[in-house]
C-alpha positions in Angstrom: 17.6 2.7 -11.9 14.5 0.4 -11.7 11.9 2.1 -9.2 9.1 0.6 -7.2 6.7 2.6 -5.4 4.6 0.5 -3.1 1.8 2.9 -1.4 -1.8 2.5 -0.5 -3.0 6.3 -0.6 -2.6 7.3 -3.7 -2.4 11.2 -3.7 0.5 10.1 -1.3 2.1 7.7 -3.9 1.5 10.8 -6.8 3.5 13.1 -4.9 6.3 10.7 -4.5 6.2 10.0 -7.7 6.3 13.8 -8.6 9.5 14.6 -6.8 11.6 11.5 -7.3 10.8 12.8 -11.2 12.3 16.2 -10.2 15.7 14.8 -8.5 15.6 12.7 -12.6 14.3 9.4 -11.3 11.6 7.4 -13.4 9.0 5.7 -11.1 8.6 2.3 -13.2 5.8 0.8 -11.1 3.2 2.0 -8.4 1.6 -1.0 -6.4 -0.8 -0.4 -3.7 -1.5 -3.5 -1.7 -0.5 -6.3 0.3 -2.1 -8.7 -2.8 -0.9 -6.4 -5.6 2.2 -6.6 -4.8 2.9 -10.5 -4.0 0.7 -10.7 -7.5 3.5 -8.2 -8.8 6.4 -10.1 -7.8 5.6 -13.1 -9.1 5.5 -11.8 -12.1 8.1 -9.1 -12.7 12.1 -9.0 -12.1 12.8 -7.1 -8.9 13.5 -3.3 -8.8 17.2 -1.9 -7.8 15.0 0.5 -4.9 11.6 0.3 -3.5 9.7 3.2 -1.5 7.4 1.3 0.9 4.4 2.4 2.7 4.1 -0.2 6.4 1.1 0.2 6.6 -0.9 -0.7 3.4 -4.8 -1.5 2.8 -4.8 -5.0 3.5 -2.0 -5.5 5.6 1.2 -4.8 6.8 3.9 -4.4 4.3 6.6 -7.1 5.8 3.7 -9.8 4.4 5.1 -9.3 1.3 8.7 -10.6 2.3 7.1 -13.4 4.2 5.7 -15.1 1.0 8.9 -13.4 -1.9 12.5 -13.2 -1.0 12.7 -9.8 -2.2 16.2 -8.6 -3.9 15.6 -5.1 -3.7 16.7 -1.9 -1.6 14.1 0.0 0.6 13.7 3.1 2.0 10.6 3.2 4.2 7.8 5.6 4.3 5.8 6.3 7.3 3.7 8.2 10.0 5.2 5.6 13.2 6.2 6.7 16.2 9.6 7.9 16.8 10.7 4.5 18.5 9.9 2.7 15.0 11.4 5.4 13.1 14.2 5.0 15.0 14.5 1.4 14.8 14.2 1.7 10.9 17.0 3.9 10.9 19.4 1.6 12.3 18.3 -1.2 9.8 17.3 0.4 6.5 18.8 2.4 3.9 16.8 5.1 5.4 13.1 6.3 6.6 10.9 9.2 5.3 8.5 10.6 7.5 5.5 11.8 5.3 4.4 14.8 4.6 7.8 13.7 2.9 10.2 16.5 2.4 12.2 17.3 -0.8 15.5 17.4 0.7 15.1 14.1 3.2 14.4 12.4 0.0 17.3 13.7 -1.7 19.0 13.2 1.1 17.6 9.0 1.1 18.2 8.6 -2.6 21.9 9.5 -2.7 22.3 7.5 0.7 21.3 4.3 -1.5 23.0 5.4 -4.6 26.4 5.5 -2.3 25.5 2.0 0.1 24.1 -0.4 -2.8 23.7 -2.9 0.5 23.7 -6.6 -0.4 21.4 -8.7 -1.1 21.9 -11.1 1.9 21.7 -8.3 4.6 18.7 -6.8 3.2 17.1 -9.7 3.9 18.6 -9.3 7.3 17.4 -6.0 7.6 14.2 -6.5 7.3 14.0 -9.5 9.6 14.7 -7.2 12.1 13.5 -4.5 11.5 10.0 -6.6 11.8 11.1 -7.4 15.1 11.4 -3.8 16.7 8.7 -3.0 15.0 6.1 -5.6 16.6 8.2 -7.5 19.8 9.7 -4.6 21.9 11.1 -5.0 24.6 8.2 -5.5 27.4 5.9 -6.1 25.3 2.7 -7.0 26.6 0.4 -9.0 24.6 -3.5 -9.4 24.9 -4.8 -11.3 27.3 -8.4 -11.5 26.6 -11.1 -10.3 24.2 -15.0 -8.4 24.9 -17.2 -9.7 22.5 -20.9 -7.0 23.3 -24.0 -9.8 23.1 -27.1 -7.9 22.9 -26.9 -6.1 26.4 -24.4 -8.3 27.9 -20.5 -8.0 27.6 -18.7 -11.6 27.0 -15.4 -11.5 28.0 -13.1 -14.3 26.2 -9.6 -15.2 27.4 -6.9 -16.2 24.7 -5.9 -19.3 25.9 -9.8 -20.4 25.5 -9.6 -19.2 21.7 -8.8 -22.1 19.1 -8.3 -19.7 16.1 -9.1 -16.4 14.3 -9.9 -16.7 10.6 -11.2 -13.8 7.9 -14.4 -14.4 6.3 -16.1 -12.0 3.4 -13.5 -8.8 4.5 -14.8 -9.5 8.9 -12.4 -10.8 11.7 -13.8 -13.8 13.6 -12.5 -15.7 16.6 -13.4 -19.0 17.0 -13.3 -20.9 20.6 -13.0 -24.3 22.8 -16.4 -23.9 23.2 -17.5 -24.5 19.7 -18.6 -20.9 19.2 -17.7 -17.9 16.3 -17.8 -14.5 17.6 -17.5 -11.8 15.3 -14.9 -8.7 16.6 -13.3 -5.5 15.0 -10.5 -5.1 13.4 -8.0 -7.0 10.5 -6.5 -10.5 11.7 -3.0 -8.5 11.0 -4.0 -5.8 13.6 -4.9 -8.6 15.8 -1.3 -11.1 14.7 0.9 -8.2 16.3 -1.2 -8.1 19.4 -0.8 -11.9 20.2 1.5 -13.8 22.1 4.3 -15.5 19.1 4.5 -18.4 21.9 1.2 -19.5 21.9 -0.4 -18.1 18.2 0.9 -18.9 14.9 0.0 -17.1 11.4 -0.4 -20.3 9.4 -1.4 -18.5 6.3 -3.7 -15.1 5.0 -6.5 -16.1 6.8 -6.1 -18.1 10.2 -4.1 -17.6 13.1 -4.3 -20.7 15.6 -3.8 -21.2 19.1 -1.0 -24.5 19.7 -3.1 -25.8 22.0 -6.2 -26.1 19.8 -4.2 -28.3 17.2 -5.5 -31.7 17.5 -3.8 -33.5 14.6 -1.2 -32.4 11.6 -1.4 -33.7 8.4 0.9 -34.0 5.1 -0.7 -31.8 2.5 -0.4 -31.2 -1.6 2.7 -29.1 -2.2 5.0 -29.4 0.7 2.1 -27.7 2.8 0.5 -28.9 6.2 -3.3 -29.6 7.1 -4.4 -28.3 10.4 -7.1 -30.7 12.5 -8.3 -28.6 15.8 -10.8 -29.4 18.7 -13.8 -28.1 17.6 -13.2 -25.8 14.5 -14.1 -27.6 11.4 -15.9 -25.5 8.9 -13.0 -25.5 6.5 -9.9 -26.6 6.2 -7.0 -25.1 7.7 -3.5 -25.6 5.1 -0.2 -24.0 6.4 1.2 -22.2 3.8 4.1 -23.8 1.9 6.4 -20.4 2.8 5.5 -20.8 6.3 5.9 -24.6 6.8 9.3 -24.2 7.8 8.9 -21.3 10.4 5.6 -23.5 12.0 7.2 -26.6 12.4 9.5 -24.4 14.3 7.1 -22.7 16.2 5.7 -26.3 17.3 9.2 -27.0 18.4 
């Protein structure tokens, strides 16, 4: 069996490694990022099982099957809530709730050894498992943004903002108005918080508003250039992985 450990603490990714050795398992690879991982992939045939962390170091975990169809099993490992634990239960070969304990992951292991899902609804899976994870039902999405000037609080509705981007490891929003404000935070803490209707994830590092796309462009490579309103300090390329999902999106 060809194992994958994908975990971003790695005392936590040790241990695991520790007991799977114990129930006769051979951990062939430990990844611990969002980048390491898509790097990984690339590059290397795809394990029978993975053990993946959601929440990683520079991202969410489900980024990975957004850019690699992935061929593998998965058996989740978390600290969520019981409503996403739950959720991943319905969809996944099954979910570990760390501190993990020795008998759940016996318990997980011979529950893949006995399934061997397909490939096709893995894929499935994990669509929707995305989807209970960040669009429950009623969920409410931010509607506006503080941004502390000096003494003063500015207070900056979405549908004024024309993007966010990442610049040098810092979140920025960008809006109508011409004008970068610097806030807290990743831009994939701020993707799940976001209204899908009206924000798109065109690639790594911008997330745009539709209403702030001025022009689209054919691009090198399948891929699509973004021309907004006022933001022009680089360019903005859709992603050749996400083309189809934004032209979509743009209905």
């Amino acid at each position: 069996m060809n194992v994958l450990i994908i975990e971003d603490e790695k005392p936590a990714a040790r241990r695991l490694n520790r007991m799977l050795n114990e129930l006769g398992i051979e951990v062939n690879t430990m990844l611990h990022s969002v980048e390491e991982a898509l790097n990984w992939f690339q590059e290397n045939a795809h394990p029978d099982l993975i053990f993946l962390d959601i929440q990683l170091s520079d991202g969410l975990s489900f980024e990975i099957f957004e850019e690699i169809p992935v061929k593998s099993a998965i058996i989740f490992t978390t600290a969520y809530d019981e409503y996403a634990l739950k959720a991943f239960k319905l969809n996944s070969i099954d979910y570990l709730l760390k501190p993990i304990d020795d008998d759940e992951l016996k318990v997980a292991v011979n529950k893949y050894k006995e399934q061997q899902p397909a490939e096709s609804s893995l894929q499935v899976n994990i669509d929707e498992i995305r989807k209970l994870l960040i669009n429950p039902i009623d969920r409410k999405y931010k509607k506006r943004f503080t941004i502390k000037i000096g003494q003063h609080i500015k207070i900056i509705h979405t549908d004024n903002i024309e993007c966010l981007y990442s610049e040098n490891k810092a979140t920025y929003i960008h809006t109508s108005e011409n004008r970068n404000y610097l806030i807290d935070y990743s831009l994939e803490h701020w993707h799940d918080q976001l209204n899908p209707e009206s924000f798109f994830r065109v690639n790594r590092t911008y997330i745009v508003h539709v209403n702030a796309i001025k022009d689209i462009v054919a691009y090198s490579n399948s891929r699509l250039k973004l021309v907004l309103h006022s933001y022009d300090e680089q360019e903005i390329i859709v992603s050749r992985e996400r083309v189809k999902d934004f032209k979509n999106w743009i209905g």
